[in-house]
N, C-alpha and C positions, 0 to 999 in steps of 0.2 A: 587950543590952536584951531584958525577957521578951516573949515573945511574945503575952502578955495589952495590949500596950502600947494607947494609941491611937492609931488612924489618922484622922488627916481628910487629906482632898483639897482643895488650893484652886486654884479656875481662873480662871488671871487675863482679865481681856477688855476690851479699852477698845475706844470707837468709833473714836475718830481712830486712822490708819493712810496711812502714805503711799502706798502701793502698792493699799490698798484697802480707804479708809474703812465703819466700817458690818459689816466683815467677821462677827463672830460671828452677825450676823441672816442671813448671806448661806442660800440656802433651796437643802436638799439633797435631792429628793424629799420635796416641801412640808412641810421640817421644819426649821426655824432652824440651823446649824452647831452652837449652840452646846449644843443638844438633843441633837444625836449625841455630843458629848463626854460628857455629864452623863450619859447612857446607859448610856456604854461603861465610866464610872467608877466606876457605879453595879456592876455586874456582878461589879469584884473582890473577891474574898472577903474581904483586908484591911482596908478600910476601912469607915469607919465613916459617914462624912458628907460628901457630896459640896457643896462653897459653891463659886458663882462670884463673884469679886470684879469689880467693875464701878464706870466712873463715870460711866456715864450712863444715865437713867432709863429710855430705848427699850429698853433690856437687861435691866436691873432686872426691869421688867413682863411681858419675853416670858420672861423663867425661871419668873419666878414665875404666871405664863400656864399654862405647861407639867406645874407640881408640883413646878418646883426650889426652892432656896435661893438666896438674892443676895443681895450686900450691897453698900451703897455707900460707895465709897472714896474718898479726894483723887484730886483731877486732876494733882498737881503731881507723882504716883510717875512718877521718869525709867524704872521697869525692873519687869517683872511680879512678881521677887522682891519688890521692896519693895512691892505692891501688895496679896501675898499675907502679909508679914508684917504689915501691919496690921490682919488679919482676925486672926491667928494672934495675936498682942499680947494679944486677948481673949477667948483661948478657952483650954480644958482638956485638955491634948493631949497624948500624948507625940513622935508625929511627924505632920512637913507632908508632901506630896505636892505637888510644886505642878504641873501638869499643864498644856499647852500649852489656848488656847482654838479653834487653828487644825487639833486633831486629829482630824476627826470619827470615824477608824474605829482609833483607839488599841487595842490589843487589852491586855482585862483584863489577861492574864498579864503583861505586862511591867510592870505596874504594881504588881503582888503582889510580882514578882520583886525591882524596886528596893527594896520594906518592907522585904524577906527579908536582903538585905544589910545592913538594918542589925538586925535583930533577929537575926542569926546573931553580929553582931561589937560587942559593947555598947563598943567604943572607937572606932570611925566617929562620925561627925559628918553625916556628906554622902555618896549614894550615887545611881550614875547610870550609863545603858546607852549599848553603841556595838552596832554591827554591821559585817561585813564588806561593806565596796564591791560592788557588781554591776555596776552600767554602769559603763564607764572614763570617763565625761565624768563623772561625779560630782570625777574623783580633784584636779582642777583649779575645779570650780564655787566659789564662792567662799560660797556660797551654803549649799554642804552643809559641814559643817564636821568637819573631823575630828580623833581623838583618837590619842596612843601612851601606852599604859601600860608600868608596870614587871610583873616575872614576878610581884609579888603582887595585879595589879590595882591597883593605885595611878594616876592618873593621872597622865602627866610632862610634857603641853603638849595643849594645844588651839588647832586653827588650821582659817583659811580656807583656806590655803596645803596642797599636796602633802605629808604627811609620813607617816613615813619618806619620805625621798627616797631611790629605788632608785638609787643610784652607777652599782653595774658592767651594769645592763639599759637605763636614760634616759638619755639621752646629755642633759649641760645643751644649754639652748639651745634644743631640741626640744621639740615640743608633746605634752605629757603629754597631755592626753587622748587621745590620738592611738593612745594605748600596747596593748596587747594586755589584757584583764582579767585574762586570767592568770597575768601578768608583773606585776600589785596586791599579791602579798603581804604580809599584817601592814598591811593600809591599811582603815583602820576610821572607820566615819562616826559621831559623836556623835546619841545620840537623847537630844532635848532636853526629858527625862522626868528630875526631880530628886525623893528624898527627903531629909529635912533631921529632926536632931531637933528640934523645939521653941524649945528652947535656943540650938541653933546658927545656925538662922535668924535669929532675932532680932540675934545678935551679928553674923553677917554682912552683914547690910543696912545695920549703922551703921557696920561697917566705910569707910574711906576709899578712894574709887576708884586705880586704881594703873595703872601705867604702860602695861607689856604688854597689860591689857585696854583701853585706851582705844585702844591701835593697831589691835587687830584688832576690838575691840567686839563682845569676847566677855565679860560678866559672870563667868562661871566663872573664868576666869584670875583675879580678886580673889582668891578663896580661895586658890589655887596662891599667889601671890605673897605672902600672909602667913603661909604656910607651913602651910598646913591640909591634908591629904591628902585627895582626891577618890576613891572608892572606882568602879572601872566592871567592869560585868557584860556580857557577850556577849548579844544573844539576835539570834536570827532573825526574829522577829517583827515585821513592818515595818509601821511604822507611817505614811501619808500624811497628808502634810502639807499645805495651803493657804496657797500665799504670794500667790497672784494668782486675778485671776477665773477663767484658764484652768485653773486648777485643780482647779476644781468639776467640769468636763467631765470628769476624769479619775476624780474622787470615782463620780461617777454610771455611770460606764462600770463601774469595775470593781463598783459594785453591782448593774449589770446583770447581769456575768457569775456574780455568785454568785447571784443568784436572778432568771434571766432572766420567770419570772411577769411 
């Protein structure tokens, strides 16, 4: 794909949340969450158009409060994919982004990075980053999910679950987290940062749910399972996440440390 292509970004964000309705208004140094997304999106060089997709009006208003874009979308999307391809449906694009709502401090570059995969390899469809483990309670969290590719980058499973599972260093039965980090090797966490062309979004969302991903309820495994190749990139560049309120205390801490002012 040329690299003149276009980029938009679409950030999905709905109000309801079981663990923590309301979430994208949640306020990070009196700045809505979903302001620090729209920020950090804004920053990368590839793109072209940062839209949050939303279904609720509270949302709506404080983006467009701010100076962003929003738009509003059915309540009935079960998954942010399809929430983002109905924005994408009508519009002129060559690729989607679709970008977490719960990342306030995403760093540009890994978002240039996943374009760059597919504009390097005009037969990709789908492209997306892991990183290597750090803590060892991650390697069991069910929470953090991890990925193994093939030697080309290809993606060959995504799971909640341990994998690789180290044989001759865990002994079954024992508590993996438990395990030393540096006995983790080849254990890579999924960063849940996707680009998509266009095209292939569209087709993936009307795609039919499928088995493996309803087990672990992981939407990725769809594409694996009808046999699409998942493309993933390494980076270091970590990105926090916001899955609970406690969250934010950690958001805020580590802002403190990079600019204690």
């Amino acid at each position: 794909m040329p690299t003149e292509s276009r980029v938009v970004a679409i950030i999905p964000a709905r109000w309801a949340s079981t663990r923590f309705p309301g979430k994208p208004l949640a306020q990070i140094k009196n700045k809505p969450m979903i302001q620090w997304v729209v920020e950090q999106a804004r920053k990368a060089s590839r793109i072209s158009e940062v839209i949050v997709a939303t279904d609720d009006d509270r949302i709506l208003d404080a983006v467009i409060g701010f100076g962003g874009k929003a738009v509003m979308t059915s309540q009935d999307h079960v998954s942010g994919s399809d929430r983002i391809a109905e924005v994408a449906s009508g519009m002129n694009c060559d690729i989607v982004v679709n970008i977490q709502g719960d990342e306030p401090l995403i760093p540009p570059e890994n978002i240039d990075q996943v374009v760059g995969c597919l504009d390097r390899n005009p037969t990709l469809n789908v492209a997306t980053l892991m990183m290597p483990v750090h803590e060892s309670d991650e390697i069991t969290d069910p929470n953090v999910v991890k990925v193994v590719a093939d030697q080309k980058g290809r993606a060959l499973y995504f799971s909640r679950s341990a994998i690789p599972f180290h044989r001759d260093e865990w002994k079954i039965g024992e508590n993996v987290s438990k395990v030393k980090i540096e006995s983790a090797k080849r254990v890579f966490k999924h960063i849940g940062l996707y680009a998509y062309t266009r095209s292939f979004l569209l087709e993936y969302t009307r795609m039919s749910p499928t088995p493996i991903e309803q087990l672990e309820q992981l939407e990725q495994l769809r594409i694996l399972e009808h046999g699409y190749p998942i493309q993933v990139e390494v980076t270091e560049k970590l990105s926090m996440g916001v899955d609970r309120v406690e969250d934010l205390e950690k958001i805020e801490r580590f802002l403190e440390k990079q600019n204690p002012s």
